[in-house]
N, C-alpha and C positions, 0 to 999 in steps of 0.2 A: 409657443411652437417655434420651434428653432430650426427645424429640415421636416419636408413630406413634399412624397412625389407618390401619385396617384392615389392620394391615402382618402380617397371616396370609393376606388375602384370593388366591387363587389365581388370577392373572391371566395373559392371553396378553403375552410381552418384550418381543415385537418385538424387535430387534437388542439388547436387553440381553442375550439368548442368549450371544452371545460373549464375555462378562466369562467365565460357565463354561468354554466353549474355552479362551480363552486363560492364563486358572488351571492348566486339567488340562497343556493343553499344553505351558506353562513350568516343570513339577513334575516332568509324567511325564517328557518329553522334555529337558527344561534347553533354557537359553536360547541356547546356543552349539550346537543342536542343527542337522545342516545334512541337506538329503534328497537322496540321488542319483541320478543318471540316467546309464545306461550303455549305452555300445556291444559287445555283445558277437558275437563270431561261430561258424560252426559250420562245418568245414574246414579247411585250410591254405593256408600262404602259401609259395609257390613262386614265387622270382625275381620279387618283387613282384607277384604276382598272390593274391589270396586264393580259392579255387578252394573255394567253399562260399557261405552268406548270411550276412548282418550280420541282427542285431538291433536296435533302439531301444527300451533297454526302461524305463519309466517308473516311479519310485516315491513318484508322487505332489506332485513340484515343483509347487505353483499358478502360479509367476513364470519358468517355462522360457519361452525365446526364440529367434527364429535368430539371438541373436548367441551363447548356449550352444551350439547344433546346428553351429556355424562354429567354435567352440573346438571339437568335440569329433570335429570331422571334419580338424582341423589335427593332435589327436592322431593319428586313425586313420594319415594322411598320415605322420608321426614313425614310426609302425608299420613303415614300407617299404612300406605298402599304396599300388597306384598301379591296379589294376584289382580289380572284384570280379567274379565272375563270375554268383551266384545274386541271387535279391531281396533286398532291401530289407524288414526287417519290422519293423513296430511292435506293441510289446509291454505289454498295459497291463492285464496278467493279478494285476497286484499288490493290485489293489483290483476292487471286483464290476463288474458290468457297467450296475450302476442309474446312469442320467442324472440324477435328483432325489430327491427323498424325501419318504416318506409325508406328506399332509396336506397339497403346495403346490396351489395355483391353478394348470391347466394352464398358464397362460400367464405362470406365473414362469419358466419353460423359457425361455434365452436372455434372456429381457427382465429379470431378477434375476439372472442367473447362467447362466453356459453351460455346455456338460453335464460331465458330472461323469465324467471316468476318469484315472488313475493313469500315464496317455502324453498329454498335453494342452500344444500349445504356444499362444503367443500368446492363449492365450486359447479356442483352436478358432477364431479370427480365419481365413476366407480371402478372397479376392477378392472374391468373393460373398454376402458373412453369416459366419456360421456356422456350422461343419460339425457336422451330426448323428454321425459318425466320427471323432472327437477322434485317437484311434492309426492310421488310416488316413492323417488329415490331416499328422499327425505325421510319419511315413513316406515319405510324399509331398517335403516340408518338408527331413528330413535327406537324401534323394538330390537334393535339387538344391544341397542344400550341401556333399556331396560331392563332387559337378560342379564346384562353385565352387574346392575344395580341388586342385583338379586329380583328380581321381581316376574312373577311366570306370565305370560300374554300368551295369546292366542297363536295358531301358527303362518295365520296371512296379515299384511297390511293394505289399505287403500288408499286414495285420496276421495274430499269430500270437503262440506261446509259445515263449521262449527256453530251453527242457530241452537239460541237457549242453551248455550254450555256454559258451564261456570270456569272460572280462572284455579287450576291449581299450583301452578308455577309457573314463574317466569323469568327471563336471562335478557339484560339491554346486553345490546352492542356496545361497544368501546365509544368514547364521543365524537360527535358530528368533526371536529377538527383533524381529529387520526384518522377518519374516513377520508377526508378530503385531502390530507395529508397523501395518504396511502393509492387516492386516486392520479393525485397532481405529479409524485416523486416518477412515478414509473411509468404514469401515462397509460392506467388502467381503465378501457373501454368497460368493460362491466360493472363498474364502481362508478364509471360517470350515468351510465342507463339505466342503474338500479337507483341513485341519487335523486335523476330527471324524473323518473316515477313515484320517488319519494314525496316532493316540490307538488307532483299531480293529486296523490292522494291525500296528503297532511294539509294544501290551501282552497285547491278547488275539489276535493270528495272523489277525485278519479284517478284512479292509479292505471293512468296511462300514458304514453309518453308524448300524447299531443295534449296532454293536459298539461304535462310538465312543462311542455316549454313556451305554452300561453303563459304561465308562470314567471318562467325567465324574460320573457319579452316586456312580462309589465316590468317588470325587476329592473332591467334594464334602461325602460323608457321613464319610471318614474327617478331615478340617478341621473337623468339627463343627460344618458349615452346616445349620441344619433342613430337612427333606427332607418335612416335610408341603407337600401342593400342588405338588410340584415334579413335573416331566416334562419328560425332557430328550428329544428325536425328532431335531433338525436342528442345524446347527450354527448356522445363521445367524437362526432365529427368524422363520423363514417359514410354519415347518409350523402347521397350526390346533392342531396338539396340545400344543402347548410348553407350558407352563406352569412361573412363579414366581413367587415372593412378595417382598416388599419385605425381610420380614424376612429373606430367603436370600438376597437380594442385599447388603443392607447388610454381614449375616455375610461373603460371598465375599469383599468388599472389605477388609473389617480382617484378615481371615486373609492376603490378599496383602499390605497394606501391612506386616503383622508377620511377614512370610518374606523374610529378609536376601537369601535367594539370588535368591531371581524377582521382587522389590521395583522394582525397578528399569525391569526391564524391561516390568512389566504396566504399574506408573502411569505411565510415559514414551508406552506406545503408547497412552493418550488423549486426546482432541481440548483442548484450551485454549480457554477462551473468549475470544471474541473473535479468537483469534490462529492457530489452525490446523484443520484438520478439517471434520467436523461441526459445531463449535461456532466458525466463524470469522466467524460473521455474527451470535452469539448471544452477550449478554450482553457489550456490546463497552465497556462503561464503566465505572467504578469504581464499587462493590468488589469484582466479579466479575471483570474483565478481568484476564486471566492468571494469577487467582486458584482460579480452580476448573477441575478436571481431570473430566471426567466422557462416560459413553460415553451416546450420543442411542440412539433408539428410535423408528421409522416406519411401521407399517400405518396400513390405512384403519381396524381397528378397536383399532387400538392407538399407544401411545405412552409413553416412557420414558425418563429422567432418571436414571441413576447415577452417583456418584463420588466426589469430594473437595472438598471449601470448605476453601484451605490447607492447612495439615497438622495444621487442628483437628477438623475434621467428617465422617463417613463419612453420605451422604444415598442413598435410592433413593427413584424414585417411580415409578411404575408407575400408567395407567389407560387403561383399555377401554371403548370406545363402539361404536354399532352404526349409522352409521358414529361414530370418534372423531370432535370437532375438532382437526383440526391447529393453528389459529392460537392458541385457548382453551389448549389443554392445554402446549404450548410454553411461552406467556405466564409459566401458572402454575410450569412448572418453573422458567424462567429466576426469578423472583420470591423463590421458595423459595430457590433456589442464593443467591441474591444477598442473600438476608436473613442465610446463613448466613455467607458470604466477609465480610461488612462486622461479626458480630459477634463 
C-alpha cells in the first residue's frame, strides 16, 4: 500500500459493481463459459408435420438476436420440420419474473436497461420501444423466423413452460469472456443483471438477483477481499443499496490480476485510456494513454475510477456527492491515474 485515504469508507460504485460480476462470473463460470438457448418441442413429427408446439426457451443469453432465432429455425428446418401445427411458445421460466431490482429509480426501467427475463432478444427492441413482454416478444420474433425458414406455424404466439419437451435445437451464446468483455467496455447495465442472474441460477439453482449476489459475496469473501461495508443488491450498481470500499476494490483487483486463469480476460474487458470504451475520451495523452486499464463509474450521486497504471499499480477511487460533480470528480480520477502510469 503506497497511498489511501478513507479507503474503508463505505460508498455507493456506481458501475464499479461490475468488476465483482465479472470476478464471480469468470471464476464461477470460466471464461469459455457459453449460455443456451433452445428450441424444444412437445409432440411428433409426422411426414414433416410436427403435430404438437415448439417451445423458445431462454437461459439468460443478454446478446440473443434474429440472426440466432434464423440459425436456429434453419436447424428446426434440418429437423424435416416443414409445418407446425400448435403455438409458438416462449419460455423464460429459467430466471424470476422481476423486471429490475431492489433500490432502482423507477425510471431506470428501459432508460438504463431493459427488462430483465431469461427469453429476451434484441434487446426487448420492437417497432415500437420496447416491449414490457420480453418472452412474448421473443415468440412473436422466432415465428416469423420460422416463416422465413420456410416453415408454416400457426397464426398466434404465447409464452409458457417447456415441461417434458425434448431438445430440437440449440444456439450458445459467444463466450463468457466477450460477455464480460462486452459488459466492462461500455459499461452495459443489462449485461451486468443478466450475468448477476446467471451466477444465481448456474450455482445456487435460482435465477434471481439476490441469489446472484449471495454468489458474488461468497466469491468475494473466499479471495479474501474485506467485506466490511460491502453490499452487493444489482449487478450493475444502480441499486441505492450497493455499497463498496476502495479498499475491496483495490483487493478484487490484485486477486484477478494474480489468477492465471481469469487474468486475462477480466483485465482485457477494461476500457483503455484514451483508446476504447468508457475511457476513449479520458486521459488521451501521455503517461496515461494506453497505459491505464480501468472500469469508470457514473450516477448523479456517484462516481468511480478502478484499475491498473501499467502493470505497476492496482488504484480505486470511489466518491459520493449529493448530487456528485461529474466534471470535478473525473478531473481528479484521470489526474490520480495519470500520476500513477507516468511514475
Amino acid at each position: 500500500m503506497v497511498f489511501a485515504q478513507n479507503a474503508s469508507l463505505s460508498l455507493r460504485p456506481a458501475s464499479n459493481e461490475k468488476l465483482a460480476v465479472a470476478l464471480a462470473a469468470l471464476d464461477r463460470l470460466g471464461p469459455a463459459f457459453r449460455i443456451e438457448t433452445q428450441v424444444l418441442g412437445k409432440g411428433t413429427l409426422v411426414q414433416g408435420v410436427w403435430q404438437g408446439r415448439l417451445f423458445l426457451k431462454g437461459f439468460g443469453d443478454p446478446s440473443l438476436s434474429n440472426y440466432d432465432l434464423a440459425r436456429l429455425a434453419a436447424k428446426v428446418r434440418d429437423r424435416g420440420i416443414r409445418r407446425v401445427t400448435g403455438r409458438i411458445i416462449g419460455d423464460e421460466s429459467y430466471y424470476d419474473s422481476q423486471r429490475t431490482v431492489r433500490g432502482w429509480k423507477p425510471w431506470y426501467y428501459k432508460k438504463e436497461s431493459p427488462p430483465l427475463s431469461a427469453l429476451i432478444v434484441n434487446r426487448a427492441r420492437v417497432a415500437k420501444g420496447i416491449s414490457d413482454n420480453p418472452a412474448a416478444a421473443a415468440a412473436r420474433a422466432f415465428r416469423r423466423a420460422l416463416i422465413e425458414a420456410g416453415i408454416r406455424v400457426p397464426s398466434h404466439s404465447t409464452t409458457g413452460v417447456a415441461n417434458d419437451a425434448v431438445v430440437l435445437a440449440e444456439r450458445p451464446s459467444v463466450e463468457l469472456d466477450e460477455l464480460v468483455h462486452r459488459m466492462n467496455i461500455v459499461s452495459d447495465n443489462f449485461y451486468a443483471e443478466m450475468l448477476l442472474k446467471q451466477l444465481g441460477a448456474r450455482v445456487r439453482g435460482e435465477g434471481t438477483s439476490a441469489a446472484g449476489a449471495r454468489v458474488v459475496v461468497r466469491e468475494l469473501d473466499q479471495r479474501g477481499v474485506p467485506l466490511a461495508g460491502v453490499k452487493i443488491v444489482d449487478g450493475s450498481g444502480l441499486s441505492s443499496y450497493d455499497r463498496l470500499t476502495a479498499r475491496a476494490l483495490a483487493a478484487l483487483l490484485i486477486s484477478a490480476w494474480s489468477d492465471p486463469i481469469i487474468k486475462n480476460a477480466f483485465v482485457t474487458s477494461l476500457p483503455v485510456a484514451g483508446v476504447s470504451g468508457t475511457l476513449e475520451d479520458r486521459m488521451t495523452t501521455w503517461p496515461a494513454y494506453g497505459r491505464v486499464r480501468a472500469k469508470t463509474g457514473t450516477t448523479n450521486v456517484a462516481s468511480a475510477l478502478s484499475g491498473y497504471a501499467r502493470t505497476e499499480y492496482v488504484f480505486a477511487v470511489v466518491q459520493n456527492g449529493f448530487p456528485v460533480s461529474v466534471y470535478y470528480t473525473r478531473r481528479a480520477q484521470d489526474r490520480f491515474a495519470t500520476v500513477l502510469a507516468g511514475a
